[in-house]
C-alpha positions as CSV (number, residue, x, y, z in Angstrom):
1,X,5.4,176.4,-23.2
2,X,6.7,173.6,-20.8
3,X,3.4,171.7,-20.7
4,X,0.3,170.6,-21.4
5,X,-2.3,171.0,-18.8
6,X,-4.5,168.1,-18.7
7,X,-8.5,169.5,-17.4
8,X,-9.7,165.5,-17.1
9,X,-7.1,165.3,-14.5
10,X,-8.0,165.8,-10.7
11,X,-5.7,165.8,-7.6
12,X,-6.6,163.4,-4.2
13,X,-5.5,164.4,-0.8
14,X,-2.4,162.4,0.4
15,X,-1.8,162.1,4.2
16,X,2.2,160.9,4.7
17,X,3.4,159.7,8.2
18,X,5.1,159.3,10.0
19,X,7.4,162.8,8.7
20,X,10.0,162.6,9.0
21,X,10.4,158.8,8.9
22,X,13.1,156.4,10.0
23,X,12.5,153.0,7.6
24,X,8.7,152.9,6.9
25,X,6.1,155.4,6.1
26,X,2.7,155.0,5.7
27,X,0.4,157.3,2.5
28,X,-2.8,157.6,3.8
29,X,-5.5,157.7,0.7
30,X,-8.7,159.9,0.4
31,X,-9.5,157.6,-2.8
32,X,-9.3,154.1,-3.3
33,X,-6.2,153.5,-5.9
34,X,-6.9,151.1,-9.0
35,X,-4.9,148.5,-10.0
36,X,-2.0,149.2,-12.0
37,X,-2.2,152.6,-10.2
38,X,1.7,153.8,-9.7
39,X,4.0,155.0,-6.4
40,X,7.5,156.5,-7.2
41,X,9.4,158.3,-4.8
42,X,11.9,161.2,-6.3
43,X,14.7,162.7,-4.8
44,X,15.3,166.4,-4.1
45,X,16.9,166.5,-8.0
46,X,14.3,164.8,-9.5
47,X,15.7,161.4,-9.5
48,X,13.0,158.3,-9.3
49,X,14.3,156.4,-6.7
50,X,11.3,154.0,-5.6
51,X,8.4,152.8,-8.0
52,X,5.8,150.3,-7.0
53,X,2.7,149.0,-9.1
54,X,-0.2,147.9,-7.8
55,X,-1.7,144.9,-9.5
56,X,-4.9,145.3,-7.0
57,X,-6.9,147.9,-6.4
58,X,-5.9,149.4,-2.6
59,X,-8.1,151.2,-0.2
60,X,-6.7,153.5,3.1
61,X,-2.7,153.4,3.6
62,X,-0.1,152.3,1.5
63,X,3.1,151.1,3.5
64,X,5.8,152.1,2.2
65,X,9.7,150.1,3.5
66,X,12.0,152.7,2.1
67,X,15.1,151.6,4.4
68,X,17.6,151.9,1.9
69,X,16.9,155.4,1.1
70,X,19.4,158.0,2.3
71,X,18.7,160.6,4.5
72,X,17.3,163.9,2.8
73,X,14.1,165.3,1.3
74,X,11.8,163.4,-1.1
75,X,8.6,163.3,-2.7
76,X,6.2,160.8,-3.2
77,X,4.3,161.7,-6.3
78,X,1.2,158.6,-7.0
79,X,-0.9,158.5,-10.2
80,X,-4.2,156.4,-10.4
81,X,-6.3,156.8,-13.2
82,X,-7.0,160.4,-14.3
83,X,-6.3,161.5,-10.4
84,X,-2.7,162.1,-8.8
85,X,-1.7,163.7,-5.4
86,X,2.0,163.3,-3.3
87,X,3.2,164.5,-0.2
88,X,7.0,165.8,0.4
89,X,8.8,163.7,2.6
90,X,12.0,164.0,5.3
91,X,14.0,160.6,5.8
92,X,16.3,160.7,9.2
């Protein structure tokens, strides 16, 4: 067994563009995200390489400046509450 599966948790649509991106990218929402709800970008070997708290709650896109990323695959993975959703991501 590698996991747990958690039933109380639910998954929200994530719209990321756009992809690929050059600097910025914008995460479109379906659901408003609470505050203290967390953003993290990992890289194609799992490494976190972005992370970003909100201390508000935040309704329709999230912009996202991820200029000193390299070029290469990622994933945005975000976690509000009991839901979480991400998008996979190609930076030029």
């Amino acid at each position: 067994i590698t996991g747990v599966l958690d039933e109380t948790t639910t998954k929200v649509a994530v719209n990321c563009f756009p992809n690929p991106f050059t600097n910025n990218i914008s995460v479109q929402l379906t659901e408003p995200l609470l505050s203290g709800s967390r953003v993290e970008v990992v890289n194609s070997i799992g490494q976190k390489v972005y992370e970003s708290v909100t201390s508000y709650p935040t309704e329709g896109a999230v912009e996202m400046d991820l200029e000193n990323l390299r070029s290469g695959s990622y994933i945005i993975r975000i976690s509000s509450g009991k839901k979480t959703g991400g998008c996979k991501i190609m930076k030029k």
